[in-house]
N, CA, C and O atoms as a printed pandas DataFrame, in Angstrom:
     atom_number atom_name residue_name chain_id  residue_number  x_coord  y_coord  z_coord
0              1         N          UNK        A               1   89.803  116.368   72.106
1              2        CA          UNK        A               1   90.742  115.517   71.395
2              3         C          UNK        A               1   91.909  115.121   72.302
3              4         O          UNK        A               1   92.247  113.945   72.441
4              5         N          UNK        A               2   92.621  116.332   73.023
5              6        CA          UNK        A               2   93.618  115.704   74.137
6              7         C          UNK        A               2   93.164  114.637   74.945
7              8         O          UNK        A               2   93.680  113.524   75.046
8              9         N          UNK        A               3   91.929  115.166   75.640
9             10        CA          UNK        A               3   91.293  114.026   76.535
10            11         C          UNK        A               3   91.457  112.614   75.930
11            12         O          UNK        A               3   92.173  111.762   76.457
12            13         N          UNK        A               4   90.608  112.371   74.555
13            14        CA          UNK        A               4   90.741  111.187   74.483
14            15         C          UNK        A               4   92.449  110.497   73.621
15            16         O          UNK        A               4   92.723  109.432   73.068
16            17         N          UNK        A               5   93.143  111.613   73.879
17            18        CA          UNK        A               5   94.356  110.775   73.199
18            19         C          UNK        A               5   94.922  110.159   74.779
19            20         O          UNK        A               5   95.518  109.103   74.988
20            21         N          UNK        A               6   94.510  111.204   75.758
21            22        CA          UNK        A               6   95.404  110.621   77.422
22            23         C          UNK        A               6   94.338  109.323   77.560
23            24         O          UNK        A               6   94.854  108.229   77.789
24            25         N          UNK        A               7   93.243  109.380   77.464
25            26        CA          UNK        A               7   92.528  108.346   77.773
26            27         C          UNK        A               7   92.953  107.176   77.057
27            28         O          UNK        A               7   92.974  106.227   77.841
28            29         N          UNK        A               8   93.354  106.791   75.720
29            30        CA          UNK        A               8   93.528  106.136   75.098
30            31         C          UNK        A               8   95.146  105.358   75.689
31            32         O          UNK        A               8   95.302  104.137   75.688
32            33         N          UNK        A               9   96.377  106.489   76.225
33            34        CA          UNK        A               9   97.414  106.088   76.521
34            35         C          UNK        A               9   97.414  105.461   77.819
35            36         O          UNK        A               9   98.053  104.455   78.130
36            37         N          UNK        A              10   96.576  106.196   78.616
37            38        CA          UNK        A              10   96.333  105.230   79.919
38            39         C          UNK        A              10   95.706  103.887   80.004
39            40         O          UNK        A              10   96.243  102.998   80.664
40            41         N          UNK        A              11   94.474  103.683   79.297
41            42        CA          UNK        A              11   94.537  102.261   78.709
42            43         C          UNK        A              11   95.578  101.199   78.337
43            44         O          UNK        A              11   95.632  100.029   78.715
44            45         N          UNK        A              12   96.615  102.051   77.286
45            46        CA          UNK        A              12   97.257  101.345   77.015
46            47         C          UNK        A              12   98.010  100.883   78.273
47            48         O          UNK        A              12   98.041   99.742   78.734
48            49         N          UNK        A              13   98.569  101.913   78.705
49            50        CA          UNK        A              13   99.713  101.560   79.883
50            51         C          UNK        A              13   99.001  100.586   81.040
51            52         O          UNK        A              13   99.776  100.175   81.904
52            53         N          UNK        A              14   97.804  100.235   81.129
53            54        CA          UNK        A              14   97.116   99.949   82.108
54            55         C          UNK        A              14   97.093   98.240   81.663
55            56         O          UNK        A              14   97.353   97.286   82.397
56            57         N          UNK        A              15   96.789   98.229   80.569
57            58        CA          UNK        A              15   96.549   96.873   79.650
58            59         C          UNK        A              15   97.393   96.497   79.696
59            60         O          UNK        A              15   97.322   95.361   80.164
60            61         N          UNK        A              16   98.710   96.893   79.370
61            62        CA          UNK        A              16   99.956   96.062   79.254
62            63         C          UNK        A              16  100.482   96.016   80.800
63            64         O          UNK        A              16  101.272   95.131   81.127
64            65         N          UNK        A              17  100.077   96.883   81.646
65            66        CA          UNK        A              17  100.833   96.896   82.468
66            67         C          UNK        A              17  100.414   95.074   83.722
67            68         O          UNK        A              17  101.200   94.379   84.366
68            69         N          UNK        A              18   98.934   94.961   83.544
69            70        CA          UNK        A              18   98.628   93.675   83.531
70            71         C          UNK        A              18   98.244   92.228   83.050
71            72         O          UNK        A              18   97.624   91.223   83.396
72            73         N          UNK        A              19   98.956   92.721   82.100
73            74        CA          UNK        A              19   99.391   91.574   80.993
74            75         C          UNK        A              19  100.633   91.064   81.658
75            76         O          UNK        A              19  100.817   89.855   81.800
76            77         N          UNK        A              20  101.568   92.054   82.106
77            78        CA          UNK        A              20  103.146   91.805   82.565
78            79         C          UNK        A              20  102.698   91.250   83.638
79            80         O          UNK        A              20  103.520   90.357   83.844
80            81         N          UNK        A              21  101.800   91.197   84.583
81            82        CA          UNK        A              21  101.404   90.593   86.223
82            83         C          UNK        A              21  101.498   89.342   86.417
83            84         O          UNK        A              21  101.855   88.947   87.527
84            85         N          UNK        A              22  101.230   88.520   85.486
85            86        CA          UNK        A              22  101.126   87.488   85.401
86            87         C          UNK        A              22  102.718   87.103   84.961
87            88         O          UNK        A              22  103.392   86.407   85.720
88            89         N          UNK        A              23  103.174   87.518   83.899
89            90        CA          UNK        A              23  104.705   87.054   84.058
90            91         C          UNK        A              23  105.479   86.803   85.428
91            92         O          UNK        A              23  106.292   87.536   85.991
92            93         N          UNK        A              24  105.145   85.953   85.683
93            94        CA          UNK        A              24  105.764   85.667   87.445
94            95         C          UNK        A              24  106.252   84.031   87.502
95            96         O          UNK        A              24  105.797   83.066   86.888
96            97         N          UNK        A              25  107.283   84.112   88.419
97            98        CA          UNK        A              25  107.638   82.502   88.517
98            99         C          UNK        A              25  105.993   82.111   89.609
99           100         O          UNK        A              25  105.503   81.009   89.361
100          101         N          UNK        A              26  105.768   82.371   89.941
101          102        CA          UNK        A              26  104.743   82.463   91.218
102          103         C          UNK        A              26  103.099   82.167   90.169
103          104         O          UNK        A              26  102.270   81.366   90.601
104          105         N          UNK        A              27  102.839   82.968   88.752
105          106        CA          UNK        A              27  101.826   82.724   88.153
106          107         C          UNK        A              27  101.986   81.427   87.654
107          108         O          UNK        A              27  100.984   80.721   87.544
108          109         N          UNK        A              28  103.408   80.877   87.243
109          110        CA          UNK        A              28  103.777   79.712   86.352
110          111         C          UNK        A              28  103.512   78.603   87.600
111          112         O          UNK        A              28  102.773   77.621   87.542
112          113         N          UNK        A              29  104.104   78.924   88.429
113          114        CA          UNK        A              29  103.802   77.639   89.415
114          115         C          UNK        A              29  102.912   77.390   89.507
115          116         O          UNK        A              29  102.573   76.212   89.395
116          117         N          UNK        A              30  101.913   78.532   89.804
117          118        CA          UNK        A              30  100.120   77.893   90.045
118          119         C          UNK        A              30  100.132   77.127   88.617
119          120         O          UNK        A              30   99.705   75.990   88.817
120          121         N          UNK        A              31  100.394   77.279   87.526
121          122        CA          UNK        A              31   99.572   76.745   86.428
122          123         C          UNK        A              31  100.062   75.622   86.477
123          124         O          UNK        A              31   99.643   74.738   85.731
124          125         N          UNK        A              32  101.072   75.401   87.377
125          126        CA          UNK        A              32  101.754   73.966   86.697
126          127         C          UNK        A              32  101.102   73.083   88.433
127          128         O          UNK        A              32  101.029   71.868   88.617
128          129         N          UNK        A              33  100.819   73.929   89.200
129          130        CA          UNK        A              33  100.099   73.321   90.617
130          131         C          UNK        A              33   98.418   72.539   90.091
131          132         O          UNK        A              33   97.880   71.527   90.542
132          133         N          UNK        A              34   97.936   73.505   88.970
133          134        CA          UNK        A              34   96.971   73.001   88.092
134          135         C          UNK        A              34   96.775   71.742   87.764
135          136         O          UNK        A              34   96.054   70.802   88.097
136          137         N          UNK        A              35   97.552   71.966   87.073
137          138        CA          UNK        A              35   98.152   70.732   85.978
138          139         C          UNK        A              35   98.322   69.222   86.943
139          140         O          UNK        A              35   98.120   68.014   86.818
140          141         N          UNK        A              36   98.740   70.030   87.777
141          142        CA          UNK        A              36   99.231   68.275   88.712
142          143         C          UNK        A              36   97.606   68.062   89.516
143          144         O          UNK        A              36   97.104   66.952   89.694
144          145         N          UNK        A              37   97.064   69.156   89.864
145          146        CA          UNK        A              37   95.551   68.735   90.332
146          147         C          UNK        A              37   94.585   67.803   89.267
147          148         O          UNK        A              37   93.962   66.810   89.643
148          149         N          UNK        A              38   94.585   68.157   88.305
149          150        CA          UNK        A              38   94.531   67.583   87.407
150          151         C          UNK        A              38   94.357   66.013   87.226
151          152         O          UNK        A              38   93.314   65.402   86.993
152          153         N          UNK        A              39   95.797   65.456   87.412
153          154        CA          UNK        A              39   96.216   64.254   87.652
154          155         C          UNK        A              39   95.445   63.338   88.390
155          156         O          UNK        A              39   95.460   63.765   89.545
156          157         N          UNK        A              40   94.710   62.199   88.334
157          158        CA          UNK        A              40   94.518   61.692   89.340
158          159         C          UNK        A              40   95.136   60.321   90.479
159          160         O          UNK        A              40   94.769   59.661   91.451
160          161         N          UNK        A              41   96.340   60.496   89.518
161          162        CA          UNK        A              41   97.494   59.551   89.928
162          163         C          UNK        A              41   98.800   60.544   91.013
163          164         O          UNK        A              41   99.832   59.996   91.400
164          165         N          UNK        A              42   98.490   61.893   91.314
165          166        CA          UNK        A              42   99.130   62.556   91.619
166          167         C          UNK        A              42   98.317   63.430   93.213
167          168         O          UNK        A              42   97.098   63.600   93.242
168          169         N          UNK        A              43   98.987   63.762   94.081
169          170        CA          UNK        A              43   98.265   64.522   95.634
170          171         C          UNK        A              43   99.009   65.476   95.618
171          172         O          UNK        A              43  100.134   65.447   96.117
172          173         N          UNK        A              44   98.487   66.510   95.025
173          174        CA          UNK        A              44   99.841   67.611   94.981
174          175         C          UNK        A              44   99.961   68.403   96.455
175          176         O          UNK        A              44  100.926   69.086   96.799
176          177         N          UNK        A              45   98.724   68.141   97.262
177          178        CA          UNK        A              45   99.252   68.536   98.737
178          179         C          UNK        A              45  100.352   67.519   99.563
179          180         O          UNK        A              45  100.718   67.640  100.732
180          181         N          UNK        A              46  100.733   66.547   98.638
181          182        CA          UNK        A              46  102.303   66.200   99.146
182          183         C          UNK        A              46  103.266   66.227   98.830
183          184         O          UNK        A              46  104.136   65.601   99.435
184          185         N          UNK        A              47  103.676   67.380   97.138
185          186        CA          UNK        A              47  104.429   67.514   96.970
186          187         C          UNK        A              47  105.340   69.364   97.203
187          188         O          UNK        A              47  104.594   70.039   97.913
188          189         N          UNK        A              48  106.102   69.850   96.962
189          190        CA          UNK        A              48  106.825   71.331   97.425
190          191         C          UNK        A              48  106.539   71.247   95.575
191          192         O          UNK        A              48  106.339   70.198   94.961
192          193         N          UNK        A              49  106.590   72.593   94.985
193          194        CA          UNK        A              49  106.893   72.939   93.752
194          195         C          UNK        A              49  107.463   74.050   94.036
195          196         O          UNK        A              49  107.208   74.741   95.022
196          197         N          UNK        A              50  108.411   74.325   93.031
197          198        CA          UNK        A              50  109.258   75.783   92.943
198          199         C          UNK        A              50  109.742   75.617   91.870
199          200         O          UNK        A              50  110.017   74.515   91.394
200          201         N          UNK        A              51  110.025   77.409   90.986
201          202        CA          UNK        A              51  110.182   77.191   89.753
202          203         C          UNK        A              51  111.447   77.843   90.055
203          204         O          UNK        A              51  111.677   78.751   90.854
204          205         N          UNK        A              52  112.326   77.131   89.167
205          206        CA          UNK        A              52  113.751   77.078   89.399
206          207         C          UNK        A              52  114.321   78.573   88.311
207          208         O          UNK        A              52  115.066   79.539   88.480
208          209         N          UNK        A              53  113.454   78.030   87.178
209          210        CA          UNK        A              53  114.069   79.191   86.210
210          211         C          UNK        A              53  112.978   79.183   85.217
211          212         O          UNK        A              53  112.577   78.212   84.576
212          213         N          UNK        A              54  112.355   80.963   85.160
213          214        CA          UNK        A              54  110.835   80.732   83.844
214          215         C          UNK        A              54  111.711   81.806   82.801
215          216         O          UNK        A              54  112.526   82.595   83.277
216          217         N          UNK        A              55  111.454   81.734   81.427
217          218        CA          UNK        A              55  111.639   82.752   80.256
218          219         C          UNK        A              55  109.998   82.782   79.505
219          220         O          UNK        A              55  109.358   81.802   79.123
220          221         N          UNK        A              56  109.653   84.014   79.458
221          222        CA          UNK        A              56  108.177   84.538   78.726
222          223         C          UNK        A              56  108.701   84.850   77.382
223          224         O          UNK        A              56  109.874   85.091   77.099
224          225         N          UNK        A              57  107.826   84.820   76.700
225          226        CA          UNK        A              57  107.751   84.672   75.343
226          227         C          UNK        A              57  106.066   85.254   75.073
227          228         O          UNK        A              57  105.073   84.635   75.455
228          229         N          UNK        A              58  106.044   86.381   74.439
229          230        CA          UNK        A              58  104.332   87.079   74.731
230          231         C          UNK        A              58  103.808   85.814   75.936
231          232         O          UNK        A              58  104.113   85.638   77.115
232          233         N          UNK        A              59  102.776   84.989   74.872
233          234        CA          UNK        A              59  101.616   84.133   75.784
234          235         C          UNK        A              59  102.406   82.667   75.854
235          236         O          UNK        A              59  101.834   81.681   76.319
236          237         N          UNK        A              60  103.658   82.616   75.394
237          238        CA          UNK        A              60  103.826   81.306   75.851
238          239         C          UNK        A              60  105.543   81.641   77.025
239          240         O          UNK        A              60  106.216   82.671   76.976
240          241         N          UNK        A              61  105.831   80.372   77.972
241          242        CA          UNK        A              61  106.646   80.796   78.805
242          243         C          UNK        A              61  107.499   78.871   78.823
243          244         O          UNK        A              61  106.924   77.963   78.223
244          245         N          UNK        A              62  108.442   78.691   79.362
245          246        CA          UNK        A              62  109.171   78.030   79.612
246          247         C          UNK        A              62  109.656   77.682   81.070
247          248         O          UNK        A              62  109.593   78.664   81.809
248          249         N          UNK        A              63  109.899   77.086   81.385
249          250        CA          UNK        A              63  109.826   76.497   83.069
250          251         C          UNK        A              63  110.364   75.591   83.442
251          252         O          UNK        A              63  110.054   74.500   82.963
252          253         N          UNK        A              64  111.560   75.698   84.616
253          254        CA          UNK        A              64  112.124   74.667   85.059
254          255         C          UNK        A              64  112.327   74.547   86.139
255          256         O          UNK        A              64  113.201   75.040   86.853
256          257         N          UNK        A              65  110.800   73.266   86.526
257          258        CA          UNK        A              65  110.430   73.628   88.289
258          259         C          UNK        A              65  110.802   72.205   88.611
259          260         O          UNK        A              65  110.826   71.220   87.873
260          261         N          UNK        A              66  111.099   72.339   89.953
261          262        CA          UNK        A              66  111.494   71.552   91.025
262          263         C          UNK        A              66  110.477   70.851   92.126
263          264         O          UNK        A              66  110.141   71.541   93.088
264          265         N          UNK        A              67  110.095   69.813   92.038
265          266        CA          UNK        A              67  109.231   68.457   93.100
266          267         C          UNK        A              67  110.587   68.264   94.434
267          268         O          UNK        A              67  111.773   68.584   94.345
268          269         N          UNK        A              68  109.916   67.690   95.496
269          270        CA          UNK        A              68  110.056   67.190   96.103
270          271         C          UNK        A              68  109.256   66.676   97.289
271          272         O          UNK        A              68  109.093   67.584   98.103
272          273         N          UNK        A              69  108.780   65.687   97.612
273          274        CA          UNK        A              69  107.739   65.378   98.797
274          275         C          UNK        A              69  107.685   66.111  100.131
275          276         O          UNK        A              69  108.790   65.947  100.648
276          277         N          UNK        A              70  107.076   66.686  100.755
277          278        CA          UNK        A              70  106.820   67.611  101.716
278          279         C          UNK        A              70  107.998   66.970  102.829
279          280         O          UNK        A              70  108.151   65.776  103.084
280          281         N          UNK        A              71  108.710   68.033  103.357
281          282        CA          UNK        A              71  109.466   67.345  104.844
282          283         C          UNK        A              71  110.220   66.671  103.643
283          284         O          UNK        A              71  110.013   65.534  104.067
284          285         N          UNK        A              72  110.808   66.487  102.684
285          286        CA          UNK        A              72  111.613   65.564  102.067
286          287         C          UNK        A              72  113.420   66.811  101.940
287          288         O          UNK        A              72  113.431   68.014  101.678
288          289         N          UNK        A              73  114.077   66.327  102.098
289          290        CA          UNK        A              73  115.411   67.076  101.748
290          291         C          UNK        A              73  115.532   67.078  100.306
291          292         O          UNK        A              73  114.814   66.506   99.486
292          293         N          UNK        A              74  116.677   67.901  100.099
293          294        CA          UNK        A              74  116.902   68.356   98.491
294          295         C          UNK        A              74  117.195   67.360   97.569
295          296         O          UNK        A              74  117.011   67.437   96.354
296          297         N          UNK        A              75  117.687   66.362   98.225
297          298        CA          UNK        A              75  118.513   65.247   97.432
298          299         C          UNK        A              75  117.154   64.170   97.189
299          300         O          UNK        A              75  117.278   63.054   96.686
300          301         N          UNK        A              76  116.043   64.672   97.589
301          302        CA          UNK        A              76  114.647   63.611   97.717
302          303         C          UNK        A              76  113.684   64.075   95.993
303          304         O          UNK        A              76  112.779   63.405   95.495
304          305         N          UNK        A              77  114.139   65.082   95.561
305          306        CA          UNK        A              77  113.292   65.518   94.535
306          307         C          UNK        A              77  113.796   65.438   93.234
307          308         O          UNK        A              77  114.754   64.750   92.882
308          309         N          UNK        A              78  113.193   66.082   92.617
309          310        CA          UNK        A              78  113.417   66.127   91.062
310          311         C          UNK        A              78  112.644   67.322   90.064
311          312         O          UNK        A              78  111.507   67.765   90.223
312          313         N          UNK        A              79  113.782   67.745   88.830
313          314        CA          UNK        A              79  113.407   68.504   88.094
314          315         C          UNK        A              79  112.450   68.252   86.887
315          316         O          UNK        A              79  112.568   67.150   86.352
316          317         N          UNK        A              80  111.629   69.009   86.438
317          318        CA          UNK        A              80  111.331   68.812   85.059
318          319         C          UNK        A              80  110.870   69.887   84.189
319          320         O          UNK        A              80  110.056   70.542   84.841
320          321         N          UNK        A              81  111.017   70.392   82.971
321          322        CA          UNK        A              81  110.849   71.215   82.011
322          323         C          UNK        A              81  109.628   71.689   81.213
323          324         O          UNK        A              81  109.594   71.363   80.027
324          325         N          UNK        A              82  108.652   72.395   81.701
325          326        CA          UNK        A              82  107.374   72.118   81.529
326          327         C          UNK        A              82  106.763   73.827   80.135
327          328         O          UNK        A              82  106.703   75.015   80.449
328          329         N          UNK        A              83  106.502   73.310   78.989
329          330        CA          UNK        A              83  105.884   74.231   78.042
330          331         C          UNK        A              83  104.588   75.090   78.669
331          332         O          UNK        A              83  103.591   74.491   79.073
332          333         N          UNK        A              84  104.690   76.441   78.707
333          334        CA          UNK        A              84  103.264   77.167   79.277
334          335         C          UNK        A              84  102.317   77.503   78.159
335          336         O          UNK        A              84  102.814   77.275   77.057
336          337         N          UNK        A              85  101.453   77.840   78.138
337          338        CA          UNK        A              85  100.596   79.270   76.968
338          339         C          UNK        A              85   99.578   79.632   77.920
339          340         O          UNK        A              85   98.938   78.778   78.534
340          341         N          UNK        A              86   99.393   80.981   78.075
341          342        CA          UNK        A              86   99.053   81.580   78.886
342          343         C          UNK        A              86   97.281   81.696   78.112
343          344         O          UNK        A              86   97.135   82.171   76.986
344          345         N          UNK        A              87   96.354   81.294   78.765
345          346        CA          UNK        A              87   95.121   81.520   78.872
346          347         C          UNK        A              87   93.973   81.856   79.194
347          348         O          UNK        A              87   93.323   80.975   79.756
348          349         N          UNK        A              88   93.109   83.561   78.923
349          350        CA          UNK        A              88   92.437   84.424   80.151
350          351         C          UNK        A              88   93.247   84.156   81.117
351          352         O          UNK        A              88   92.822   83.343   81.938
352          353         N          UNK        A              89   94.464   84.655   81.311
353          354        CA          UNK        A              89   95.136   85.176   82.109
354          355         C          UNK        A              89   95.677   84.653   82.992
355          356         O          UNK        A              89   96.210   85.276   83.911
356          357         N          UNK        A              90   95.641   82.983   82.859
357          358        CA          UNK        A              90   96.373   82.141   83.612
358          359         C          UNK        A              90   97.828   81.226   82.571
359          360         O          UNK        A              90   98.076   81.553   81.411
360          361         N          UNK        A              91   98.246   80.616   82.979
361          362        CA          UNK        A              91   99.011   79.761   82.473
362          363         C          UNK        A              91   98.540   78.132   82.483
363          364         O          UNK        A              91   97.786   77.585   83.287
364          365         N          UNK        A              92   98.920   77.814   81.851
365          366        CA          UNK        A              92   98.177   76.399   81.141
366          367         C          UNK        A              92   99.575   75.635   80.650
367          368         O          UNK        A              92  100.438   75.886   79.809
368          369         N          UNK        A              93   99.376   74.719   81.481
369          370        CA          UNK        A              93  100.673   73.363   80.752
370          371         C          UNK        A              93  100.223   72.826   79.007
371          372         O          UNK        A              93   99.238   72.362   78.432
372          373         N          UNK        A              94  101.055   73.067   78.809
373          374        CA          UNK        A              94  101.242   72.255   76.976
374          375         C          UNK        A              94  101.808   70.795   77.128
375          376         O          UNK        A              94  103.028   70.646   77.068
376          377         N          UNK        A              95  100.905   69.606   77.341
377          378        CA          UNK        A              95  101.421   68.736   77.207
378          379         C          UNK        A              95  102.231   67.934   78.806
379          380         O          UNK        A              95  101.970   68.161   79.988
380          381         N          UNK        A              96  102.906   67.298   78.399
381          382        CA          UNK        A              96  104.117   66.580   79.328
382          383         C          UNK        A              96  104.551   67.195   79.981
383          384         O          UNK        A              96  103.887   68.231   80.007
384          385         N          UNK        A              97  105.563   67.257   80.793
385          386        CA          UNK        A              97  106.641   68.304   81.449
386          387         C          UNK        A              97  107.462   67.323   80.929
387          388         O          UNK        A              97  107.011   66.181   80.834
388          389         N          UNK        A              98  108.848   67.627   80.496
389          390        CA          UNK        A              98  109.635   66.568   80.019
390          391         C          UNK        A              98  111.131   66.584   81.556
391          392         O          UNK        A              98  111.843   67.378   82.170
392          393         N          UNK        A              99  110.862   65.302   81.473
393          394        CA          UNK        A              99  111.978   64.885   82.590
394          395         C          UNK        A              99  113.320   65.763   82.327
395          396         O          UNK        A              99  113.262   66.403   81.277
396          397         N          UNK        A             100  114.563   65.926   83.103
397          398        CA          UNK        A             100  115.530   66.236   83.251
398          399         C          UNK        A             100  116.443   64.925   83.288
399          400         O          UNK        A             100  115.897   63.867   83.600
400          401         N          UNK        A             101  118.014   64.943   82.938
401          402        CA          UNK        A             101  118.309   63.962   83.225
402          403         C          UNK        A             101  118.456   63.592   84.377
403          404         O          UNK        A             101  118.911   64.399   85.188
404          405         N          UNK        A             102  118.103   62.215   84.802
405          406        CA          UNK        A             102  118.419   61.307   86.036
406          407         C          UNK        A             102  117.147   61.567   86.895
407          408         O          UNK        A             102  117.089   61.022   87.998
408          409         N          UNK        A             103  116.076   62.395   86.453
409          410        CA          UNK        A             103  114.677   61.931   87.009
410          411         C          UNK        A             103  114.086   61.196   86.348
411          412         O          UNK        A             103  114.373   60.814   85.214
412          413         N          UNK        A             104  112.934   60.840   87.181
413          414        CA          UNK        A             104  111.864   59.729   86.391
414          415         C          UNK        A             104  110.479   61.006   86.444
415          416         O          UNK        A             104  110.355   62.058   87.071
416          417         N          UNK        A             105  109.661   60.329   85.525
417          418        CA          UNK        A             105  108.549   61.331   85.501
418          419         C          UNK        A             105  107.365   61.280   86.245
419          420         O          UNK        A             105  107.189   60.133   86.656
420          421         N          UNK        A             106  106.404   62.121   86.616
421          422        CA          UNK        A             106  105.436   61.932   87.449
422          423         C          UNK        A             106  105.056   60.754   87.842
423          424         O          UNK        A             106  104.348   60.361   86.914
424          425         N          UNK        A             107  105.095   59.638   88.942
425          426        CA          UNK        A             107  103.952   58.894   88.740
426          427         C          UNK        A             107  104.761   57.723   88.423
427          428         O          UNK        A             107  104.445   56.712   89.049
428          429         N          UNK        A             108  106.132   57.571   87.258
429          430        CA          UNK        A             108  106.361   56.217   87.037
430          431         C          UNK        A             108  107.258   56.011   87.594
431          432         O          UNK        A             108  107.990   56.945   87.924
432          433         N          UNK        A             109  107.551   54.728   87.916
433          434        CA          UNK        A             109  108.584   54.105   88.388
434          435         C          UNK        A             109  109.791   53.436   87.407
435          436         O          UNK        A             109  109.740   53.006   86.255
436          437         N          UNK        A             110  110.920   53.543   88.401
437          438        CA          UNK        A             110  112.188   53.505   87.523
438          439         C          UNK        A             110  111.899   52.647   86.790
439          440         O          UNK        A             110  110.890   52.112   87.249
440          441         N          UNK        A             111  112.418   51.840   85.228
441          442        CA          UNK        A             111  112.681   50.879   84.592
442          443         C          UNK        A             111  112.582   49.922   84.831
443          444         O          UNK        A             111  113.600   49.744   85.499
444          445         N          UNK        A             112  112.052   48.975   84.808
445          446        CA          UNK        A             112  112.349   47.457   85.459
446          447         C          UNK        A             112  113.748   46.501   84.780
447          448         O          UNK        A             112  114.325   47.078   83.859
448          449         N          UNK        A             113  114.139   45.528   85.055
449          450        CA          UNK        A             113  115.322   44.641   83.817
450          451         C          UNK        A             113  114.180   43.985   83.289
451          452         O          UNK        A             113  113.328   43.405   83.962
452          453         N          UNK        A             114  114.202   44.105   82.015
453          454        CA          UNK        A             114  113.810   43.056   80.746
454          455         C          UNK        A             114  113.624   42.095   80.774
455          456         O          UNK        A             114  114.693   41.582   81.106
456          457         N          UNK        A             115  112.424   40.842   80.552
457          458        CA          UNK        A             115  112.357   39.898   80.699
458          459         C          UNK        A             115  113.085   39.418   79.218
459          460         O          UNK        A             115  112.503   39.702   78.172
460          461         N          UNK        A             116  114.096   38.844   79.194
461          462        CA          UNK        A             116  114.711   38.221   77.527
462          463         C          UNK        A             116  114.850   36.813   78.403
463          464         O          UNK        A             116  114.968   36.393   79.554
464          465         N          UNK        A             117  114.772   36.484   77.317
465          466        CA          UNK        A             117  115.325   34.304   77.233
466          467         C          UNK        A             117  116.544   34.333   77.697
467          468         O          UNK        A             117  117.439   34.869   77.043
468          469         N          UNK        A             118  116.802   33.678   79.070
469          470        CA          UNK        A             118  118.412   32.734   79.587
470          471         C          UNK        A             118  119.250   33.138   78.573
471          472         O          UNK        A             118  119.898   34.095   78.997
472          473         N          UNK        A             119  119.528   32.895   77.530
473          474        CA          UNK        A             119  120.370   33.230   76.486
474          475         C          UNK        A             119  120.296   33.966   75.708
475          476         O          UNK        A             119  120.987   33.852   74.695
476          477         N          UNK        A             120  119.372   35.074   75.893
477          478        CA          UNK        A             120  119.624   36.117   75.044
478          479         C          UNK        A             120  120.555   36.893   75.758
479          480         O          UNK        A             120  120.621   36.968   76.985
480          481         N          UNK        A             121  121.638   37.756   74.524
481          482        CA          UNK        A             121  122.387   38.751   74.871
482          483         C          UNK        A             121  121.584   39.971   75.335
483          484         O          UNK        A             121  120.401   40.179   75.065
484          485         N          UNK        A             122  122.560   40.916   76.227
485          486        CA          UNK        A             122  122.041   42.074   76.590
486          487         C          UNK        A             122  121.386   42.902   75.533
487          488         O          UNK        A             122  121.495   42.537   74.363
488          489         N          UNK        A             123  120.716   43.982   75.833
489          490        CA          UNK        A             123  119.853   44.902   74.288
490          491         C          UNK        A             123  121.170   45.688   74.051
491          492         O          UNK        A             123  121.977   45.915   74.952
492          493         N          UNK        A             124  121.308   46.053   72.866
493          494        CA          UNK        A             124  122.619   46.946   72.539
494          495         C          UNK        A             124  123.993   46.421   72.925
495          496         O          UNK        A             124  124.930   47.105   73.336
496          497         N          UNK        A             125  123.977   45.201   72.745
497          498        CA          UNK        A             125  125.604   44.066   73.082
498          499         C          UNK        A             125  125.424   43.617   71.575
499          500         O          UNK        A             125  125.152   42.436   71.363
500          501         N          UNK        A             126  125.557   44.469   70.556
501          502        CA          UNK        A             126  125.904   43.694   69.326
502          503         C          UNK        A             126  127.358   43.484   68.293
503          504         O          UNK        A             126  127.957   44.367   67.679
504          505         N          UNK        A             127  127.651   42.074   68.351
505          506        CA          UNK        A             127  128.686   41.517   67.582
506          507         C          UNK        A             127  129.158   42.429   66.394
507          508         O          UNK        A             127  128.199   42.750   65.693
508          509         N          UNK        A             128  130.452   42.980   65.930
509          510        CA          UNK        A             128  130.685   43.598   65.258
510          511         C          UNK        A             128  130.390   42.520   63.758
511          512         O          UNK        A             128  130.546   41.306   63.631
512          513         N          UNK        A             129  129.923   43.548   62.788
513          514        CA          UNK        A             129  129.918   42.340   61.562
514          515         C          UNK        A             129  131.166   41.637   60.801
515          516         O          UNK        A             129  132.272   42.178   60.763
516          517         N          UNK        A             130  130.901   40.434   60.222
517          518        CA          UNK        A             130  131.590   39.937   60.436
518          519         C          UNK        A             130  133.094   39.285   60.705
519          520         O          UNK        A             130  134.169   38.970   60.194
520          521         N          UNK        A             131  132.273   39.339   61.965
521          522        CA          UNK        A             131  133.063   38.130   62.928
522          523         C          UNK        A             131  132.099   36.636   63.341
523          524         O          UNK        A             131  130.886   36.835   63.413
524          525         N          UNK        A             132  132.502   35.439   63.561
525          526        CA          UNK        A             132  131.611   34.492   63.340
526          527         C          UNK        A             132  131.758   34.431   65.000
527          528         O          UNK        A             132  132.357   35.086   65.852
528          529         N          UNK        A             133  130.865   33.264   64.978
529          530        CA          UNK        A             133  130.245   32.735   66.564
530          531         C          UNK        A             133  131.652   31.838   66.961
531          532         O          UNK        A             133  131.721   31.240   68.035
């Protein structure tokens, strides 16, 4: 009966103890190095990833990793906020990574200006009511 109560606790400690292994900024990056392989609008052997800041939550984790193009300086990259859930023992992106402010997101390019008519007003330039023309 002792035997199998130590046997039973070493399991435990053994199970959890690599469950926690994977809690790593280092496991989250691969999953999110995944994720961009993935892509086929994306060469992730030209971009740096590093995870700036992860919080675990059991199987799901939170992440706020950092791009920048290889040989590129700090001021060349950008952040974004990416949802995990951890799956057989990897991490797995949920979705989007959602931009940070003042980046653009994977892949797109900044905004273009609006094609409006010669005389249309700017978007969000609206006349207080009334007042006439």
């Amino acid at each position: 009966m002792k035997f199998h109560a130590a046997f039973c606790c070493l399991l435990a400690v053994l199970l959890f103890g690599c469950g926690r292994g994977s809690q790593t900024p280092e496991a989250v990056r691969q999953g999110v190095v995944d994720y961009l392989s993935s892509r086929p609008d994306l060469d992730p052997a030209a971009i740096e990833v590093s995870v700036i800041s992860v919080s675990f939550r059991q199987n799901e984790a939170d992440a706020t990793v950092a791009f920048r193009p290889k040989g590129g300086g700090p001021a060349s990259g950008m952040e974004r906020r990416y949802s995990l859930e951890r799956k057989g023992g990897r991490w797995v992106v949920k979705g989007k990574g959602q931009a940070l402010p003042g980046a653009q997101p994977h892949g797109v390019e900044a905004p273009q200006k609006s094609s409006l008519p010669p005389d249309h007003p700017p978007l969000g330039s609206r006349k207080p009511s009334g007042t006439a023309k």
